[in-house]
MITOR-359182 format. One line per 10 residues: number of its first residue (from 1); their letters; for each residue x, y, z of N, C-alpha, C. Coordinates in steps of 0.05 Angstrom, whole numbers. Layout:
! residues N
NUM	a	X Y Z X Y Z X Y Z | ...
This chain:
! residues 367
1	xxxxxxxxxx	24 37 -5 22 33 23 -4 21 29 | -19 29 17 -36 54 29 -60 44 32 | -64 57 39 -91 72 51 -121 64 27 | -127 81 24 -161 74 12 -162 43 2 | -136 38 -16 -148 8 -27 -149 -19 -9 | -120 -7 18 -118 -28 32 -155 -34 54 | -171 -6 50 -191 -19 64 -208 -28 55 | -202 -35 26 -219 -63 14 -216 -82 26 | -220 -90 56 -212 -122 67 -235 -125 48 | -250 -139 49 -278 -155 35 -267 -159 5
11	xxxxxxxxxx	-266 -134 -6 -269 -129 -36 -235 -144 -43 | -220 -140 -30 -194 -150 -35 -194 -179 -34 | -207 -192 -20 -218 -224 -25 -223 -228 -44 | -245 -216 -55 -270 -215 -66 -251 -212 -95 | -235 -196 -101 -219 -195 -123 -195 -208 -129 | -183 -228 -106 -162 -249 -117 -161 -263 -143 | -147 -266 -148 -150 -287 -177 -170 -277 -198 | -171 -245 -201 -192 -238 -222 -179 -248 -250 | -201 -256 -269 -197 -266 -292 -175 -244 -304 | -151 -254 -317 -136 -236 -336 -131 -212 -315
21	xxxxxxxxxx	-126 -207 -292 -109 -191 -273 -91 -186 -289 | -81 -168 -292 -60 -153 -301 -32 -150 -275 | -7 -157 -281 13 -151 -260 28 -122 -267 | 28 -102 -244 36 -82 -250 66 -84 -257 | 74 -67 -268 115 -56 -269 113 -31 -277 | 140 -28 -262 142 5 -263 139 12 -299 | 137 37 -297 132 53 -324 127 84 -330 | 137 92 -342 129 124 -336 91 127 -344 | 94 149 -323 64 157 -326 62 178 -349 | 41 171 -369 31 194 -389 2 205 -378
31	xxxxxxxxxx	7 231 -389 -18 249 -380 -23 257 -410 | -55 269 -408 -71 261 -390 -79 234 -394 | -68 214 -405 -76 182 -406 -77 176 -375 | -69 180 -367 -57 170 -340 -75 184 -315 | -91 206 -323 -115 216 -312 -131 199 -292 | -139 172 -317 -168 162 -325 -158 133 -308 | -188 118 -316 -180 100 -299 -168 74 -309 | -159 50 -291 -129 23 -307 -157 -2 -292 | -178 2 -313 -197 -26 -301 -183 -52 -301 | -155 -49 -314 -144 -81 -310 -129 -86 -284
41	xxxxxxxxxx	-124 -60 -270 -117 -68 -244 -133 -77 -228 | -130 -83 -207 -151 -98 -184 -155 -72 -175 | -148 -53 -158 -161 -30 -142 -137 -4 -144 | -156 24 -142 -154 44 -154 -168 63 -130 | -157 88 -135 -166 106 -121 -170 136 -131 | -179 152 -126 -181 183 -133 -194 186 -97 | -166 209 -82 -167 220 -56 -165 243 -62 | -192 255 -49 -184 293 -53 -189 301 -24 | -170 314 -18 -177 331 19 -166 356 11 | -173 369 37 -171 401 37 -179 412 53
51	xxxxxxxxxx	-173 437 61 -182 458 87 -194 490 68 | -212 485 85 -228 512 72 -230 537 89 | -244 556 83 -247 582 97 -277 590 81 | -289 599 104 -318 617 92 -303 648 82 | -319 651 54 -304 680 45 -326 690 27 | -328 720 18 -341 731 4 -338 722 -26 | -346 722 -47 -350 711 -69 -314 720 -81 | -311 752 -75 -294 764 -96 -271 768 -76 | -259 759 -51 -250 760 -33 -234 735 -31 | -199 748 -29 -184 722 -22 -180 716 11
61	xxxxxxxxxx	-174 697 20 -172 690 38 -144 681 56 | -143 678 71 -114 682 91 -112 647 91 | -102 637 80 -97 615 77 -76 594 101 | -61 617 114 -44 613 132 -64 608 174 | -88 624 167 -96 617 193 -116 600 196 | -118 599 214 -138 564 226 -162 559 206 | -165 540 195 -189 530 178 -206 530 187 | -226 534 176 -264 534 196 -273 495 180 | -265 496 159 -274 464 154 -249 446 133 | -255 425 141 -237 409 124 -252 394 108
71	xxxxxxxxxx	-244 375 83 -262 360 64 -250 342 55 | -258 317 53 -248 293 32 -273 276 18 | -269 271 -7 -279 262 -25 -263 242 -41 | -265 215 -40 -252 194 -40 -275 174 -65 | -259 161 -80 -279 144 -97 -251 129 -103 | -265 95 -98 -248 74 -103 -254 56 -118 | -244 45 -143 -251 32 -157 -237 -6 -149 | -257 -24 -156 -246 -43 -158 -254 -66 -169 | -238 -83 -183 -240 -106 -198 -248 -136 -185 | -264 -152 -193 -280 -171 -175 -266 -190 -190
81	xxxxxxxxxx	-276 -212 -187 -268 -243 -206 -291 -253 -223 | -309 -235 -230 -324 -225 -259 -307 -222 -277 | -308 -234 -296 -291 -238 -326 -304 -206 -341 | -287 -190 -349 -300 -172 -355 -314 -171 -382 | -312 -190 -395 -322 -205 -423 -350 -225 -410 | -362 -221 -387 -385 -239 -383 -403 -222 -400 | -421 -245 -411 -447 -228 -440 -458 -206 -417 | -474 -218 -390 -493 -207 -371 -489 -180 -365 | -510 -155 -370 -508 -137 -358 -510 -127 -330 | -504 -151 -317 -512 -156 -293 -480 -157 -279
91	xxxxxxxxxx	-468 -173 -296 -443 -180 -289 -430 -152 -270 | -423 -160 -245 -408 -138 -228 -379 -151 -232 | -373 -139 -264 -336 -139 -261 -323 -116 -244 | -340 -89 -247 -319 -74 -231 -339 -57 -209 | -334 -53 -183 -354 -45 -165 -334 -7 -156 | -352 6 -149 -343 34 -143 -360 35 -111 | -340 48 -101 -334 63 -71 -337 90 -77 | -337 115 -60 -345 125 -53 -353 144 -14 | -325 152 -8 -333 164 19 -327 200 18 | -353 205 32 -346 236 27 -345 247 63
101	xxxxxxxxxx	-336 264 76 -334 275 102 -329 305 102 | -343 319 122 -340 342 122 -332 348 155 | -307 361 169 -305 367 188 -319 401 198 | -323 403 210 -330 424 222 -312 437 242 | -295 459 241 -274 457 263 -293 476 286 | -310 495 276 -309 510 304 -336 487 314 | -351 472 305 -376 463 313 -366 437 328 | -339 433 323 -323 406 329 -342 378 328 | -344 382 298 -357 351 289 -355 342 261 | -361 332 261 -348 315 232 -370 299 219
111	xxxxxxxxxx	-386 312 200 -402 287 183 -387 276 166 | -401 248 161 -400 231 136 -416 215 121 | -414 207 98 -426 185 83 -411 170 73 | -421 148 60 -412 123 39 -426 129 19 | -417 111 0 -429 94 -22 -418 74 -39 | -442 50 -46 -428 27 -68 -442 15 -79 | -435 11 -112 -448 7 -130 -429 -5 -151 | -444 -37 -170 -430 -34 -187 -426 -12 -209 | -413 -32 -226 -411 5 -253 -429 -7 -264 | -447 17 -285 -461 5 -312 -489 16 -300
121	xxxxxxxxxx	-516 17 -314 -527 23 -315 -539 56 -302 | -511 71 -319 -515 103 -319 -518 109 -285 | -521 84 -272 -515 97 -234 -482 104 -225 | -463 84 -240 -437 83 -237 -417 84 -249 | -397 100 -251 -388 89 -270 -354 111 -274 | -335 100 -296 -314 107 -292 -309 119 -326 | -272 131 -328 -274 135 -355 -248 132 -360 | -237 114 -369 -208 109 -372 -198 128 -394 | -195 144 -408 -196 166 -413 -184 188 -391 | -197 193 -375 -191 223 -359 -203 208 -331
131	xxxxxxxxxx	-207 234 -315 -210 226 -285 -246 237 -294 | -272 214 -283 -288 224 -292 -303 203 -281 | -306 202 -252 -326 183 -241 -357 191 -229 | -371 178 -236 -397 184 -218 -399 158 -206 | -416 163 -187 -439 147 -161 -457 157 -158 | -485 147 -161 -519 156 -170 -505 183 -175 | -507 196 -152 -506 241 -154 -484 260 -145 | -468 238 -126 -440 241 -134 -416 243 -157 | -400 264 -158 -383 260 -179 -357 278 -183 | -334 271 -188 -309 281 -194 -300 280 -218
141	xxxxxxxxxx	-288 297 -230 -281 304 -259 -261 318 -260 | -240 312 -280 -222 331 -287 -230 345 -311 | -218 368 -317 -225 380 -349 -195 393 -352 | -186 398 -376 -168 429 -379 -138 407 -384 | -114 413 -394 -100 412 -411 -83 397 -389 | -61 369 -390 -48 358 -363 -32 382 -345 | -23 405 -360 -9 426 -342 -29 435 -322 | -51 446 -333 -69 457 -322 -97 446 -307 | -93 425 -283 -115 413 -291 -138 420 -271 | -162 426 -277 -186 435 -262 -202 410 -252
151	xxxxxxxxxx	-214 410 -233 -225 379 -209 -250 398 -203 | -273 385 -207 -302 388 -197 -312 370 -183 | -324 368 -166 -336 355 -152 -369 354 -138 | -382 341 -135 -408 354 -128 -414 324 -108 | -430 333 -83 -439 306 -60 -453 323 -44 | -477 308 -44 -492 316 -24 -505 291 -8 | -502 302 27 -516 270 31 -539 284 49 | -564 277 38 -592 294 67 -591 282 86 | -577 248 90 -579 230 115 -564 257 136 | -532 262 126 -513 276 139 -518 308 146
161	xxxxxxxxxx	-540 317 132 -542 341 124 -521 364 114 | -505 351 96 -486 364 88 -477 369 63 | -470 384 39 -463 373 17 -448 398 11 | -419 388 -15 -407 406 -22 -409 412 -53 | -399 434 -65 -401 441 -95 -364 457 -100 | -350 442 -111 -326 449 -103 -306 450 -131 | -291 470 -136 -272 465 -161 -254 475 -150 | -219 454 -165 -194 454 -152 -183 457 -173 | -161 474 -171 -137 474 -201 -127 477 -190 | -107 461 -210 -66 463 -202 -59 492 -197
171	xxxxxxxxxx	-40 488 -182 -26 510 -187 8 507 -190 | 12 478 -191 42 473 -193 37 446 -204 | 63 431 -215 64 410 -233 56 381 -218 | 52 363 -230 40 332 -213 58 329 -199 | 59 321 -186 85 310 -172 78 278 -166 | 104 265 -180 107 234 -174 108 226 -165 | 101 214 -140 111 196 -123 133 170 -125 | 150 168 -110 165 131 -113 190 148 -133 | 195 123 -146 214 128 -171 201 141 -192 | 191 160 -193 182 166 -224 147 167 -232
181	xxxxxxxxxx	139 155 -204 112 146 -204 109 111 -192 | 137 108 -187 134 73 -185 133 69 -155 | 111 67 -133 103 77 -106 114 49 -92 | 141 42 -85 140 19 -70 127 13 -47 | 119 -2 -35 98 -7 -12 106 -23 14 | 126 -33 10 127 -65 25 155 -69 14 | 167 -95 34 197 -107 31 196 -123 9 | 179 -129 -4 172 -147 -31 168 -132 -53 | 180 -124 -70 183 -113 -96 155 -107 -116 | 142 -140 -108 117 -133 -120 94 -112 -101
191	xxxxxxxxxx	101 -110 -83 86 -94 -65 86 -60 -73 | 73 -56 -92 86 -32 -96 54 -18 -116 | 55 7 -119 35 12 -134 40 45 -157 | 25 53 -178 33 72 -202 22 89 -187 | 35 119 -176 26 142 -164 30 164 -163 | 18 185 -163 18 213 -167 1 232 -155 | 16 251 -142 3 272 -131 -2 307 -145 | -27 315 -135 -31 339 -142 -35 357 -118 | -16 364 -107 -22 385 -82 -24 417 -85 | -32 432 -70 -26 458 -65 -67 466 -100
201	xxxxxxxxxx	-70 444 -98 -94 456 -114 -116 483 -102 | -117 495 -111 -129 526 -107 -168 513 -103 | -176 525 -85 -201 511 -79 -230 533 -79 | -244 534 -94 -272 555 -89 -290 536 -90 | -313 551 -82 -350 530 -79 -362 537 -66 | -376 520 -51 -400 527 -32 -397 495 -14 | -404 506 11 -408 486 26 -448 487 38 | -462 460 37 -481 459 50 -490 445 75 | -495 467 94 -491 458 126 -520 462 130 | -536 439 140 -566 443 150 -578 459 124
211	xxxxxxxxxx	-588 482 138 -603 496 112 -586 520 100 | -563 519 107 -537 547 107 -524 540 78 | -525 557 63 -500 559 39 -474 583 46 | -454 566 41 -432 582 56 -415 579 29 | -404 606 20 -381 611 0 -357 597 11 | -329 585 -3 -311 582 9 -279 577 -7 | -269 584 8 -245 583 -13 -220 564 4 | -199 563 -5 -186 541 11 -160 528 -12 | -143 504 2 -130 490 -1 -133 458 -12 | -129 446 -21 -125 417 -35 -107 400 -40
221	xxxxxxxxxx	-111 372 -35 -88 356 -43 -94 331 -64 | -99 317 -74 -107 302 -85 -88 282 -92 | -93 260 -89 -78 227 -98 -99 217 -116 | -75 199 -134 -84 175 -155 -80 154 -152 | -86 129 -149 -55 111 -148 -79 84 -149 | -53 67 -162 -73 39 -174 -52 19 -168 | -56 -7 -167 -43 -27 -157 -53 -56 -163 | -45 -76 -166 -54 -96 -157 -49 -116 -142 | -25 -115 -121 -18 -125 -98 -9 -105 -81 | -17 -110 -48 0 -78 -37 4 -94 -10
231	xxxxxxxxxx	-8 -105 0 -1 -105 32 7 -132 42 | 23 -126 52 46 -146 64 30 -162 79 | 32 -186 85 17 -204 106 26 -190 141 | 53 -184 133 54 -170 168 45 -151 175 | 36 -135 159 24 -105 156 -5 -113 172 | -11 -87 185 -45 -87 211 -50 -64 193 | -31 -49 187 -53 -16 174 -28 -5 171 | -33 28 165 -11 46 161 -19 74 177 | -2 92 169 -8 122 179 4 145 157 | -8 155 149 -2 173 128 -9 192 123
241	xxxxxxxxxx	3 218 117 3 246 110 9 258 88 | -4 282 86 -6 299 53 -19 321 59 | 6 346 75 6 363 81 13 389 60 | 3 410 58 8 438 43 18 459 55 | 39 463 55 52 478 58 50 503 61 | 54 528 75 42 551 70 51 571 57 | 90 559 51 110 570 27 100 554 -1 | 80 541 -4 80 523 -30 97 499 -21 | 108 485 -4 108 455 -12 94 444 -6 | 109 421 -13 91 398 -5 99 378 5
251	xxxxxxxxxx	89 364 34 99 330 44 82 318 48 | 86 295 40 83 270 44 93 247 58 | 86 235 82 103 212 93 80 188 93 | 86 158 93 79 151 100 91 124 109 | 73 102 128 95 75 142 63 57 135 | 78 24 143 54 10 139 69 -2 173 | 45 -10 183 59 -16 210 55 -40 215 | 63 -59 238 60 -90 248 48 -80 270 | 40 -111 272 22 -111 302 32 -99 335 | 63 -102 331 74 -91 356 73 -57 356
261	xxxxxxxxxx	61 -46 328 59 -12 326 89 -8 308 | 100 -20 305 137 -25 298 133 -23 265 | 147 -2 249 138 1 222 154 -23 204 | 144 -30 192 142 -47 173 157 -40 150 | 150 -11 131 159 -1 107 149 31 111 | 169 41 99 156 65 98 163 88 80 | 157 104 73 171 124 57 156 151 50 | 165 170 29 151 200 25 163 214 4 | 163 239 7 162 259 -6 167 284 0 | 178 301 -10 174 333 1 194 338 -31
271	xxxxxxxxxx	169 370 -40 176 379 -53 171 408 -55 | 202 423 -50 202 455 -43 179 472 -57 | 173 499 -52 158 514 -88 176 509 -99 | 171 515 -126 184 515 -148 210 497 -157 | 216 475 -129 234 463 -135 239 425 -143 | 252 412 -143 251 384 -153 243 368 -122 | 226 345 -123 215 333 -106 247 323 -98 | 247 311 -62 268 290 -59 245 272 -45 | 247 253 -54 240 223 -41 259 212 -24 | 238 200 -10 252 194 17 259 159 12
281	xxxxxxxxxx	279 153 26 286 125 25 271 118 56 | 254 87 57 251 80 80 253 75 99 | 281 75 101 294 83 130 301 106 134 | 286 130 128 298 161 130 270 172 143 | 242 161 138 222 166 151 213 150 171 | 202 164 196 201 163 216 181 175 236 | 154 160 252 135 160 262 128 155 284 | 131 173 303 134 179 339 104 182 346 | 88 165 349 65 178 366 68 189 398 | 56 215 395 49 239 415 37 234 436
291	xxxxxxxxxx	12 240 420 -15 237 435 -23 223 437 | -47 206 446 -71 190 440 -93 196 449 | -114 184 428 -140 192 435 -166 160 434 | -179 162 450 -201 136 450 -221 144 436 | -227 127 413 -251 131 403 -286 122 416 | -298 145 426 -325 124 440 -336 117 428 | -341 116 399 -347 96 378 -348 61 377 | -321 64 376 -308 33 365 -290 21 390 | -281 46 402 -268 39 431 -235 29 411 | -228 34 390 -204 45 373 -186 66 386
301	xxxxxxxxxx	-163 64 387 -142 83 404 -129 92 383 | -127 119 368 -105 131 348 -88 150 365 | -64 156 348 -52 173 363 -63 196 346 | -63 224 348 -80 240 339 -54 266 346 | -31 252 356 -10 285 351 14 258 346 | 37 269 332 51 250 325 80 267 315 | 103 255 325 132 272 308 135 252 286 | 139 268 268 154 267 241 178 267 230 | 195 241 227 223 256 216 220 238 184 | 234 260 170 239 258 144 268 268 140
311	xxxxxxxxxx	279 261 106 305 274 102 310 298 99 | 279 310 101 274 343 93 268 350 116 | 267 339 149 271 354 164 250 340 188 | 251 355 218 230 343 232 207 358 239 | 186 339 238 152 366 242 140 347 266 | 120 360 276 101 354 286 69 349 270 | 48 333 269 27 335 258 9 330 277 | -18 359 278 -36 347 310 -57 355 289 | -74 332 302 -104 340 295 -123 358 308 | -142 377 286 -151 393 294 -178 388 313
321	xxxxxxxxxx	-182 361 300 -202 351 314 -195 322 323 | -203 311 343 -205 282 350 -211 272 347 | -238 265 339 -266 254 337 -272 258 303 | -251 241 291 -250 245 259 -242 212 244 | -258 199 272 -266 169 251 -288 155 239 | -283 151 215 -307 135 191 -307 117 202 | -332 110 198 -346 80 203 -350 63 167 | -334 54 156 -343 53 126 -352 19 123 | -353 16 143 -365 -12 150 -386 -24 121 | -407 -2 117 -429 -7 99 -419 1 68
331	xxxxxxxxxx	-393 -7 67 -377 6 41 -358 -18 38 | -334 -1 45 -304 -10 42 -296 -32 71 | -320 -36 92 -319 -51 112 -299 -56 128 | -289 -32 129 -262 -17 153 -274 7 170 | -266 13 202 -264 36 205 -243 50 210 | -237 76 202 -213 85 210 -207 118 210 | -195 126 215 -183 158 223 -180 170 202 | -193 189 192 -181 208 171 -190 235 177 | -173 247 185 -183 282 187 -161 302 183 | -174 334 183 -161 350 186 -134 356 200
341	xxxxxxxxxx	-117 367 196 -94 365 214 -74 391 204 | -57 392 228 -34 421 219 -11 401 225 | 8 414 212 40 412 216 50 439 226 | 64 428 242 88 443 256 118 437 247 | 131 458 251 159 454 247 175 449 281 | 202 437 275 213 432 308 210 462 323 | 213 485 319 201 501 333 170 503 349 | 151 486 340 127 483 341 105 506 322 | 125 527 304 112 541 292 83 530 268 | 62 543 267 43 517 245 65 529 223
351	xxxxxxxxxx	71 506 199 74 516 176 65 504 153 | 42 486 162 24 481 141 0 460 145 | -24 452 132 -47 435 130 -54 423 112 | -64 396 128 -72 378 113 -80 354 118 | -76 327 114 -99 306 123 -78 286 137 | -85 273 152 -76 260 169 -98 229 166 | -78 199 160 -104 181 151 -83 157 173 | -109 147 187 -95 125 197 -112 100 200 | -107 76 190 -115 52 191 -106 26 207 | -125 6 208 -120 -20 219 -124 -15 260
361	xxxxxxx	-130 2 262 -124 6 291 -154 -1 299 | -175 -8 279 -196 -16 300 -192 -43 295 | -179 -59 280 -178 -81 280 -160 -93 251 | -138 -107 244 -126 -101 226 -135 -110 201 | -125 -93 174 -134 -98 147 -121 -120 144 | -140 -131 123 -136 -152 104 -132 -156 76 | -111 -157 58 -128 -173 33 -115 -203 20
């Protein structure tokens, strides 16, 4: 679809015609090969969000009532038109991204940061091997066996005054996205990208607010997904979700939309506990904006409550907060919506949380 790579406008230029591009095709995904990172694609992602709760060290937490904070930690990799065989250590064949945000629900505010750097000289860098990226003092890692897999993370920004210390394990199997892992994107075949989700990950750490260390425990979702073509020329942006369930599933929807708001392509996911994912065919998902809200930022209009229909049923998704758009201008040189959010079922009951991402609405993506 999606999201993080499509807001490479710049870098997606900037990477046309890279030397020896690689063309993706479907394929089954191996783990943990499949962890780490595919430098022969043009752009790549590792998305982690989640809703937390302040809790005592040895103390579980009610996972079902309102979140005090939400979190995403995002690092994007991407391939330039640097030959990756240039002698120069200088050579920027592959450049890393980097956005981290912390919502605050009862303070109703939302920090953030960026960051970008090429790879190579011990500031940046990736591990095709496993999931194992740094940026200067930023960093995400997987460890532990593909059934079992454990996610660390560490960001601190003093600009934002905020930083987290966070570890996520599975608690249920990857789940594929597309056919098998094969994420179609667009009415063009090649539009499509290799993807996989880890939801319902079990969350402990510490959060740092001003001069406050706060214990916390919580929920997680995490995406992978790599590509090297994705967005349709009619495509302005998309809107997409990756919600946790409070029985253990998991959904996913997402659309890429046209300039009249009119979706373009779209598709998802939902997968029961313990049971087999069903994927959604693109004409079975379906994206009603609710609400709307003005950003006094960018003067950007999102809708910020929205109905949901899928083949698994119809929800509502409202955000917890409003006021939950990045400026990544000094990065990925997009701004756009990504925050906290609940789902509702057609009763309006909550029956689960999670991230809510919307793009192109301050002005449409490019690559």
């Amino acid at each position: 679809m999606h999201r993080r790579s499509f807001m490479l406008s710049w870098v997606g230029a900037f990477s046309a015609g890279a030397p020896g591009a690689a063309n993706l095709a479907p394929r089954s995904l191996v783990f943990p090969a499949d962890f780490g990172a595919h430098p022969q694609q043009r752009i790549e992602w590792w998305y982690l969000t989640g809703q937390l709760w302040a809790s005592a060290a040895a103390a579980s937490v009610d996972t079902t009532a309102p979140p005090q904070f939400g979190f995403q930690v995002t690092f994007f990799r991407s391939r330039t038109q640097v030959d990756p065989a240039h002698p120069s250590r200088f050579a920027a064949s592959q450049l890393l991204f980097a956005h981290v945000a912390l919502t605050d629900v009862e303070q109703r505010r939302m920090r953030h940061d960026q960051r970008i750097a090429r790879t190579g000289f011990a500031r940046a860098g990736f591990d095709p091997a496993d999931t194992n990226l740094t940026l200067h003092d930023w960093n995400l890692a997987r460890s532990g066996p593909a059934h079992m897999s454990r996610y660390a993370t560490q960001v601190r920004s003093p600009a934002a005054a905020f930083g987290m210390r966070l570890q996520c394990e599975a608690t249920q199997p990857v789940l594929l996205q597309g056919d098998n892992g094969w994420s179609r994107k667009g009415p063009n075949a090649a539009q499509a990208s290799l993807y996989y989700s880890q939801p319902q990950l079990s969350v402990n750490g510490n959060l740092q607010l001003d001069a406050r260390e706060i214990a916390v425990q919580g929920r997680a979702w995490l995406d992978h997904e790599w590509a090297d073509a994705l967005l349709d020329p009619l495509a302005v942006g998309w809107d997409w979700i990756g919600m946790n369930l409070h029985d253990g599933s998991a959904l996913a929807a997402f659309r890429l939309r046209r300039a009249d708001g009119h979706t373009l392509y779209a598709g998802g996911s939902f997968r029961p506990s313990g049971g087999a994912p069903r994927i959604d065919a693109a004409q079975s998902v379906r994206f009603t904006p609710k609400r709307w809200w003005t950003s006094p930022h960018s003067a950007a209009r999102y809708p910020v409550q929205w109905a949901i229909e899928t083949s698994s049923g119809s929800f509502e998704v409202r955000a917890l907060l409003d006021d939950q758009e990045l400026d990544s201008r000094a990065s990925t040189g997009a701004i756009y919506w990504e925050g906290l959010s609940e789902l509702l079922d057609a009763s309006g009951r909550r029956i689960g949380l999670g991230y809510l991402e919307m793009t192109g609405y301050a002005g449409a993506l490019r690559l």
